[in-house]
CHARMM-style PDB file with segment names, atoms N, HN, CA, C and O in Angstrom:
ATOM      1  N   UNK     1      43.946  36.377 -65.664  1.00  0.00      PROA
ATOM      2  CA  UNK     1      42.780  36.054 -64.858  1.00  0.00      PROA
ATOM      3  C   UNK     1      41.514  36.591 -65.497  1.00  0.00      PROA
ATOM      4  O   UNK     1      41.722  37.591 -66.184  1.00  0.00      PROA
ATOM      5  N   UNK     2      40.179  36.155 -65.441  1.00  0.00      PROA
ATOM      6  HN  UNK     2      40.011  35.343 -64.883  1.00  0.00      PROA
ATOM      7  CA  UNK     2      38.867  36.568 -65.404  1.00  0.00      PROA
ATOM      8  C   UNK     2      38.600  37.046 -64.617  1.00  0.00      PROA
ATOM      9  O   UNK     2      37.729  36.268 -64.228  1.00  0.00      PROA
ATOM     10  N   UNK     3      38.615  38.067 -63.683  1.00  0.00      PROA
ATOM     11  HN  UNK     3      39.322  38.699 -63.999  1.00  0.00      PROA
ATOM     12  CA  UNK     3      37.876  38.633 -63.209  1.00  0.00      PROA
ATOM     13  C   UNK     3      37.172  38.898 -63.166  1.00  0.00      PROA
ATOM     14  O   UNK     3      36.845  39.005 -61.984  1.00  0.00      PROA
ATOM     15  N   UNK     4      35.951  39.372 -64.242  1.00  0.00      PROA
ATOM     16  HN  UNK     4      36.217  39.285 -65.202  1.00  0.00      PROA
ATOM     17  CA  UNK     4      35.074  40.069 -64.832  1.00  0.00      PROA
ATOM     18  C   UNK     4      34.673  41.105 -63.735  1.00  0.00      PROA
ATOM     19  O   UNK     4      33.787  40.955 -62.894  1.00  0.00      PROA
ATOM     20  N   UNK     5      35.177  41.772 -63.839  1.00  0.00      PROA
ATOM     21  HN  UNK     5      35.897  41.894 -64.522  1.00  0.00      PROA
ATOM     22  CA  UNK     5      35.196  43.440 -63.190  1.00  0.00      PROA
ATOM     23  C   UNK     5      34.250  44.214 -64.276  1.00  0.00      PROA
ATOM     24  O   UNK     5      33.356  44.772 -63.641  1.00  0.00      PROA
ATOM     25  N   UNK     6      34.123  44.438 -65.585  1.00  0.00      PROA
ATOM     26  HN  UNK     6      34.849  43.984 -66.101  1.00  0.00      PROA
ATOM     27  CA  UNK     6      33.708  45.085 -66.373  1.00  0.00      PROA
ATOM     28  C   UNK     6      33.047  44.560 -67.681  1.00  0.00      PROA
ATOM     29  O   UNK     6      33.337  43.379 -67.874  1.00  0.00      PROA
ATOM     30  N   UNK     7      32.362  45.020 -68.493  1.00  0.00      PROA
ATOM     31  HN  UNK     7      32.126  45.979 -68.336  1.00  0.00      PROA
ATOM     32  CA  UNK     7      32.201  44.742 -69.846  1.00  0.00      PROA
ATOM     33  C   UNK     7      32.923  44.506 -70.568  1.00  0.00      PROA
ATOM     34  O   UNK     7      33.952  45.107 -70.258  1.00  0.00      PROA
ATOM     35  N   UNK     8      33.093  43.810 -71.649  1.00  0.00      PROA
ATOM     36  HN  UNK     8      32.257  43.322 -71.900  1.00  0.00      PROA
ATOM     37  CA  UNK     8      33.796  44.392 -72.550  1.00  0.00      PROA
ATOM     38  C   UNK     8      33.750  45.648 -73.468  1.00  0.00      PROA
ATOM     39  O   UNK     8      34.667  46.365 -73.869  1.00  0.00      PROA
ATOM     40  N   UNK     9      32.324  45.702 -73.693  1.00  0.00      PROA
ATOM     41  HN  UNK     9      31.580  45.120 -73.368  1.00  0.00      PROA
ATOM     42  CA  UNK     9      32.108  47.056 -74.537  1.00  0.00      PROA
ATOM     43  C   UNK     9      32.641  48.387 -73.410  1.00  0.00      PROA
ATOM     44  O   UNK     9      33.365  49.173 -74.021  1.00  0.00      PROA
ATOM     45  N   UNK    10      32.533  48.591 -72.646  1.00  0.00      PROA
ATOM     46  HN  UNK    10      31.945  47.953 -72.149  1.00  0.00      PROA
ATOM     47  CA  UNK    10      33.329  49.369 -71.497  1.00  0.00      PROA
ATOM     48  C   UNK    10      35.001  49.374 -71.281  1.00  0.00      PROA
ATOM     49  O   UNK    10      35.644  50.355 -70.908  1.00  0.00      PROA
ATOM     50  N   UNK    11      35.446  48.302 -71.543  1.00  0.00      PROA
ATOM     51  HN  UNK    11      34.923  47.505 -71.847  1.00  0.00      PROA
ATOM     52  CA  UNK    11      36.729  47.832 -71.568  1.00  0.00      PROA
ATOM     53  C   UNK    11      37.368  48.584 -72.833  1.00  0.00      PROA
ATOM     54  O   UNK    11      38.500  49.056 -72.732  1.00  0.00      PROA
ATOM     55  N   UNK    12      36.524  48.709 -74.209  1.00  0.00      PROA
ATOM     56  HN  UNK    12      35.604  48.325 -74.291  1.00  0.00      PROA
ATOM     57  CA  UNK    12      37.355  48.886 -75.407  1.00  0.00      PROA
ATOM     58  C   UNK    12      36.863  50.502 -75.326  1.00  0.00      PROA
ATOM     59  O   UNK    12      37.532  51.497 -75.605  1.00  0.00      PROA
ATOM     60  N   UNK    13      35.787  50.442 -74.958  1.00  0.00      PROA
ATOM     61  HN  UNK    13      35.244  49.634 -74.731  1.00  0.00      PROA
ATOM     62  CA  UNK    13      35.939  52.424 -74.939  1.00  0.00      PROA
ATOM     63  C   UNK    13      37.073  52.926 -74.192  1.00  0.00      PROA
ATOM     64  O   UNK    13      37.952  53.692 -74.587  1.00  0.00      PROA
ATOM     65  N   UNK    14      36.930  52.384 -73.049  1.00  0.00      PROA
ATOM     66  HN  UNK    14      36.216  51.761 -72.728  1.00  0.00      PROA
ATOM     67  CA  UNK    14      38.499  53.021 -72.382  1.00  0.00      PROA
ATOM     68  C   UNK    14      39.908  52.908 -72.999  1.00  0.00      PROA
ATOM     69  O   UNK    14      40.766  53.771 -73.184  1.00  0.00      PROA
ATOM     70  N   UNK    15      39.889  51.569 -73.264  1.00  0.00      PROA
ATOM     71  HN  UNK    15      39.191  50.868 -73.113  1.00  0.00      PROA
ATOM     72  CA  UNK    15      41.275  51.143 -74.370  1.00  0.00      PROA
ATOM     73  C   UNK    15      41.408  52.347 -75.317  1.00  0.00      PROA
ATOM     74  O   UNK    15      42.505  52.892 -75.432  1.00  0.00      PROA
ATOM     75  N   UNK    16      40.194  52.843 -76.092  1.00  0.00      PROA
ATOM     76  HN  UNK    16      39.303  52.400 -75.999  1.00  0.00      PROA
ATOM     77  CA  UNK    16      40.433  53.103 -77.285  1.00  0.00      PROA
ATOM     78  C   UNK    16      40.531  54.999 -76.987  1.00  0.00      PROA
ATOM     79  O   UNK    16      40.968  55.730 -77.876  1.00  0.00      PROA
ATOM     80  N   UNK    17      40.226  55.358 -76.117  1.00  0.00      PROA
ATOM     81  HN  UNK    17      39.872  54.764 -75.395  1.00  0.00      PROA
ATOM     82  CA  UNK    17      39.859  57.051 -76.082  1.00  0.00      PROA
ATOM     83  C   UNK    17      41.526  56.485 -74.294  1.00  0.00      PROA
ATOM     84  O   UNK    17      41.464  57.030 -73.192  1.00  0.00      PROA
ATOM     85  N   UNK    18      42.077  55.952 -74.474  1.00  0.00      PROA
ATOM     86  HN  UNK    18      42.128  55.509 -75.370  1.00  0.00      PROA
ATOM     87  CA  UNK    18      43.030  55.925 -73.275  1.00  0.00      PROA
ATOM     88  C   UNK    18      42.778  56.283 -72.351  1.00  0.00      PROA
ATOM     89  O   UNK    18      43.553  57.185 -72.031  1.00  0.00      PROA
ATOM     90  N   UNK    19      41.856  56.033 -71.434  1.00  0.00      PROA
ATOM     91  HN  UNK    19      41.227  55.300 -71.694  1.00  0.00      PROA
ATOM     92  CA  UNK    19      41.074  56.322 -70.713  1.00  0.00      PROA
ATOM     93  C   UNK    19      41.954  55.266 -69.116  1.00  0.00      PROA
ATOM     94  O   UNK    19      42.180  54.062 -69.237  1.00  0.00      PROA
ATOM     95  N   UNK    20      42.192  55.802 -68.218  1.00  0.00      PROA
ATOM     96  HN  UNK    20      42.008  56.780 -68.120  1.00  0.00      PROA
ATOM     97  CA  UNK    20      43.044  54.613 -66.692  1.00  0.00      PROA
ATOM     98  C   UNK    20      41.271  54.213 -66.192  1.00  0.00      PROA
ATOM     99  O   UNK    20      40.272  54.931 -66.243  1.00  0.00      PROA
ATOM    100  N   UNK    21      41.432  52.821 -65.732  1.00  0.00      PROA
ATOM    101  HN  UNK    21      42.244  52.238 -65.690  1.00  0.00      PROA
ATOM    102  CA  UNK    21      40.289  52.074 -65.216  1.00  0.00      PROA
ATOM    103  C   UNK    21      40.655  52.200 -63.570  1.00  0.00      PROA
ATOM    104  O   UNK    21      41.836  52.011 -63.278  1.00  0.00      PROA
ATOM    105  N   UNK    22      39.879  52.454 -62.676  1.00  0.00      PROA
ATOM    106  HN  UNK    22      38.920  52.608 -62.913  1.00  0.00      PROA
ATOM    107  CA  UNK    22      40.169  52.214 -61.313  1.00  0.00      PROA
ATOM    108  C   UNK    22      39.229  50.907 -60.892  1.00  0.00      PROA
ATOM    109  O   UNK    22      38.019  50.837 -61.108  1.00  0.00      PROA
ATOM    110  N   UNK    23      40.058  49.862 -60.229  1.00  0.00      PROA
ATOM    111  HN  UNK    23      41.041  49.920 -60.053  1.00  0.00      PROA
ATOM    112  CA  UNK    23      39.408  48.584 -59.724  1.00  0.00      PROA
ATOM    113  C   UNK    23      39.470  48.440 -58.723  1.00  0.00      PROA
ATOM    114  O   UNK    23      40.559  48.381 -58.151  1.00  0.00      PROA
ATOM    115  N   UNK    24      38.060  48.300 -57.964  1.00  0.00      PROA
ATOM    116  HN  UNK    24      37.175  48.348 -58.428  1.00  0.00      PROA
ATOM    117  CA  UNK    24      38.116  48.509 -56.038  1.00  0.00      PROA
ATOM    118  C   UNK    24      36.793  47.988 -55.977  1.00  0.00      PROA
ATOM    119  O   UNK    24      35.929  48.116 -56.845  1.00  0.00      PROA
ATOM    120  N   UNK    25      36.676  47.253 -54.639  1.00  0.00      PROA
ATOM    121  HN  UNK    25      37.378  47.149 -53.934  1.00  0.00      PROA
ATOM    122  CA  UNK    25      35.871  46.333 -54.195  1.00  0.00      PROA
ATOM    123  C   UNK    25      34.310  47.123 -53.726  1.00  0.00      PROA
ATOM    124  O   UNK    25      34.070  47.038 -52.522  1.00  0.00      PROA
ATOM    125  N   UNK    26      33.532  47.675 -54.360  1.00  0.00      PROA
ATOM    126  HN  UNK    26      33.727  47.744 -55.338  1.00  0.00      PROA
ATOM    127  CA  UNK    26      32.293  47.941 -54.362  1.00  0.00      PROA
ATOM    128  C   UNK    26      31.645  47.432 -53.101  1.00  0.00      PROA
ATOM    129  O   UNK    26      30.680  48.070 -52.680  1.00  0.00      PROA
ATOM    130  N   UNK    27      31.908  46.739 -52.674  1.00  0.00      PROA
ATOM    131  HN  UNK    27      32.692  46.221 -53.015  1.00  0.00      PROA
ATOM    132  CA  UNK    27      31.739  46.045 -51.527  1.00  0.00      PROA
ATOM    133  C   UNK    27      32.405  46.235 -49.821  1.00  0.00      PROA
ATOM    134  O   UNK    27      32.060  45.794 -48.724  1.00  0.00      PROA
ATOM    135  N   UNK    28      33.572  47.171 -50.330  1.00  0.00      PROA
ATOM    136  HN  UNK    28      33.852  47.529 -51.221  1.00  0.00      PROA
ATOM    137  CA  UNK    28      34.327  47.655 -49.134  1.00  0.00      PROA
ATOM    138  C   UNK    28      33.507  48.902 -48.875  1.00  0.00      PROA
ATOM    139  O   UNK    28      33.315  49.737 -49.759  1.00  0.00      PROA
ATOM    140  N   UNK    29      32.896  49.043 -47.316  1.00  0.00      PROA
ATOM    141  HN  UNK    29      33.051  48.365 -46.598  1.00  0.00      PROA
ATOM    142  CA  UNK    29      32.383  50.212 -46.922  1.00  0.00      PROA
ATOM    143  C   UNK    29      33.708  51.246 -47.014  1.00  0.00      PROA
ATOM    144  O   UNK    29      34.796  51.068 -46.467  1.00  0.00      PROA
ATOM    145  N   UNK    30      33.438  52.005 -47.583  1.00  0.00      PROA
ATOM    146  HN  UNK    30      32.554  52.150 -48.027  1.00  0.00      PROA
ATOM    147  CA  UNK    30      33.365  53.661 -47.887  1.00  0.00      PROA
ATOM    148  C   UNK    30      34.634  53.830 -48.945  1.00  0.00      PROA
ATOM    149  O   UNK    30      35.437  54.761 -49.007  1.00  0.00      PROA
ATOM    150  N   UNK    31      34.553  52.579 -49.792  1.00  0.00      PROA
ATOM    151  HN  UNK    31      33.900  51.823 -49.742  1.00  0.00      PROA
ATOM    152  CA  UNK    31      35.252  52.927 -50.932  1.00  0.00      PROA
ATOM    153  C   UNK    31      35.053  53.510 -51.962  1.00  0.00      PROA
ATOM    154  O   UNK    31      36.026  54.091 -52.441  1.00  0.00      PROA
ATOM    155  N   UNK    32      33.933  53.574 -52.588  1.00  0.00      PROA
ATOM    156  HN  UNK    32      33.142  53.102 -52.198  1.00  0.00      PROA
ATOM    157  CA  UNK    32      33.560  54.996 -53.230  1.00  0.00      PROA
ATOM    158  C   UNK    32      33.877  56.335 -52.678  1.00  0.00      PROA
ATOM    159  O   UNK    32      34.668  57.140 -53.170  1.00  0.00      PROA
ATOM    160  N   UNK    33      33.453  56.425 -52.031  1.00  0.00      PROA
ATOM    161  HN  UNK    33      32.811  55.772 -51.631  1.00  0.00      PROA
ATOM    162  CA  UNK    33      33.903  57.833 -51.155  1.00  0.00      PROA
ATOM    163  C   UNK    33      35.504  58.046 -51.194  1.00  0.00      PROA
ATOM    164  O   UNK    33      35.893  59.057 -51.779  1.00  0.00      PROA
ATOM    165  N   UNK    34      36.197  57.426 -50.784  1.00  0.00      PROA
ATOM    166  HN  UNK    34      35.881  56.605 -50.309  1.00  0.00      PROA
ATOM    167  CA  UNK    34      37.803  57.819 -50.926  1.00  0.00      PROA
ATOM    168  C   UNK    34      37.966  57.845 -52.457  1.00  0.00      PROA
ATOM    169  O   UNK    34      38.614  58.852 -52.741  1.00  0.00      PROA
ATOM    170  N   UNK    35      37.634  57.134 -53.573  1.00  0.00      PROA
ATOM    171  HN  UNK    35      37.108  56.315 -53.342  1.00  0.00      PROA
ATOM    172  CA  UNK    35      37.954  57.219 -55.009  1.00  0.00      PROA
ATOM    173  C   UNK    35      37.707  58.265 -55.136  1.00  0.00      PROA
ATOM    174  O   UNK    35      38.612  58.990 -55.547  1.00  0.00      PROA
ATOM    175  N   UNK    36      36.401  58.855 -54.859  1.00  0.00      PROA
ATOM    176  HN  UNK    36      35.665  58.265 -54.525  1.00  0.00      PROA
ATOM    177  CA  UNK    36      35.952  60.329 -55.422  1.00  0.00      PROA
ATOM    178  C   UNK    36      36.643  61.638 -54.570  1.00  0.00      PROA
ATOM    179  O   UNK    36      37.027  62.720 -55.015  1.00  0.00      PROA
ATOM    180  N   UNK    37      36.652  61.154 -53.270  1.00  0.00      PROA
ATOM    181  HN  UNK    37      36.341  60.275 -52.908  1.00  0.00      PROA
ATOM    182  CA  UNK    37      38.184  62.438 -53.081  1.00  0.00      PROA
ATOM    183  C   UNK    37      39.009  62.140 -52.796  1.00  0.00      PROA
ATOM    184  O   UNK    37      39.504  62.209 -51.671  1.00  0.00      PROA
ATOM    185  N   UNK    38      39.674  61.438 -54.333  1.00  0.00      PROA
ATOM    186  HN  UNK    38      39.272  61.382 -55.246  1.00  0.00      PROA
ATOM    187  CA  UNK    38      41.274  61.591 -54.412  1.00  0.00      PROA
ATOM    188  C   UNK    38      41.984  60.447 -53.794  1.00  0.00      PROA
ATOM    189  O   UNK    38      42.924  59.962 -54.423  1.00  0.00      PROA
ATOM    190  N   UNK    39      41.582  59.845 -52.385  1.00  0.00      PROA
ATOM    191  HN  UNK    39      40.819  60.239 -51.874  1.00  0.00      PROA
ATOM    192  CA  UNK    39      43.019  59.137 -51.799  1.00  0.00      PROA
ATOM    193  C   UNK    39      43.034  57.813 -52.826  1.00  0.00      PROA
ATOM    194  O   UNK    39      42.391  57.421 -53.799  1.00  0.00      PROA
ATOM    195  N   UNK    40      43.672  57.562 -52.365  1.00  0.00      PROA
ATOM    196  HN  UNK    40      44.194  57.881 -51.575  1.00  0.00      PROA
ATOM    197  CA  UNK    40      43.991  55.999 -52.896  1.00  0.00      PROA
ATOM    198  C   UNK    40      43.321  54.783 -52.019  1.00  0.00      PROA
ATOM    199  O   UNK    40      43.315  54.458 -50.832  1.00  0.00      PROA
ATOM    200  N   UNK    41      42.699  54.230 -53.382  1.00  0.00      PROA
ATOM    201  HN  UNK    41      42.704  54.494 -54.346  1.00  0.00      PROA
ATOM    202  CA  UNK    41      41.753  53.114 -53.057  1.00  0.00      PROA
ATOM    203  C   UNK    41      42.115  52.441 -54.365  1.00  0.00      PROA
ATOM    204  O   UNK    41      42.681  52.941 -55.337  1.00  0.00      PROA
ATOM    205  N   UNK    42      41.591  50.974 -54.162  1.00  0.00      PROA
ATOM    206  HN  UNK    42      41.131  50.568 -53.373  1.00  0.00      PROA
ATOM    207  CA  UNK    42      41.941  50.222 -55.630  1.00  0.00      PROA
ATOM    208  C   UNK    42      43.453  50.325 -56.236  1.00  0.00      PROA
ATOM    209  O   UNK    42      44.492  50.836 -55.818  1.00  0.00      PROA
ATOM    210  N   UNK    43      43.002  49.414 -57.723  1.00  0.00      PROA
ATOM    211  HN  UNK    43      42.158  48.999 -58.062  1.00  0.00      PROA
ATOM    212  CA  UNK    43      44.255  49.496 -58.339  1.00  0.00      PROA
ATOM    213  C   UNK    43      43.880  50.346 -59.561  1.00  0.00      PROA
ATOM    214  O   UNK    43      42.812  50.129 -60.134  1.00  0.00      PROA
ATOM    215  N   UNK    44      44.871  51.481 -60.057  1.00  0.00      PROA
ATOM    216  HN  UNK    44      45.738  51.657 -59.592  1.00  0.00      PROA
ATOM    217  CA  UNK    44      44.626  51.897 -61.035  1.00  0.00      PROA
ATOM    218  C   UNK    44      45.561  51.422 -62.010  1.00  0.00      PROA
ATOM    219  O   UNK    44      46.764  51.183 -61.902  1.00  0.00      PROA
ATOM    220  N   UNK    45      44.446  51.291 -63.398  1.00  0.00      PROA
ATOM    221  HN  UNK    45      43.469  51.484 -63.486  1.00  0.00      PROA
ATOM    222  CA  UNK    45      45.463  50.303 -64.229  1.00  0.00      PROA
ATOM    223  C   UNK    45      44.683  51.237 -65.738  1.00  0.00      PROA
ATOM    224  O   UNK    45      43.573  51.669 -66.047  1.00  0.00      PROA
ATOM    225  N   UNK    46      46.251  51.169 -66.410  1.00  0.00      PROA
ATOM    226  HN  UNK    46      47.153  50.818 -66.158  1.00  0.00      PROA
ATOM    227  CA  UNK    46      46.156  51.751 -67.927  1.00  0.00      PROA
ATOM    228  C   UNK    46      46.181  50.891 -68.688  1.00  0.00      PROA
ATOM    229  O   UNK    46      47.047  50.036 -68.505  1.00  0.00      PROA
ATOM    230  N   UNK    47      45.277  50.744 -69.832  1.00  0.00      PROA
ATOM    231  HN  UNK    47      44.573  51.438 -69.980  1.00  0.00      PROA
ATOM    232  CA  UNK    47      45.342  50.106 -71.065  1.00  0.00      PROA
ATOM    233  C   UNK    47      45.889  50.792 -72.625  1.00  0.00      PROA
ATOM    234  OT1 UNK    47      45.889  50.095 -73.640  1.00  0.00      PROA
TER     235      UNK     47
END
């Protein structure tokens, strides 16, 4: 899929320093807030 969630130049820094991407709807009230303490929100995905 395209999603376009991200850059690519963002995409290959993470790829390349192995860096996990977290993907969550910016748009869901108070989903930032749970990413930053800890619970689970989004999908976390390794490249």
């Amino acid at each position: 899929r395209n999603l376009q969630v991200m850059d690519a130049t963002a995409f290959a820094l993470c790829r390349d320093q192995k860096l996990p991407i977290r993907v969550f709807s910016i748009n869901k009230p108070g989903a930032l807030k749970r990413i930053v303490l800890g619970e689970d929100e989004g999908t976390l995905v390794h490249v």
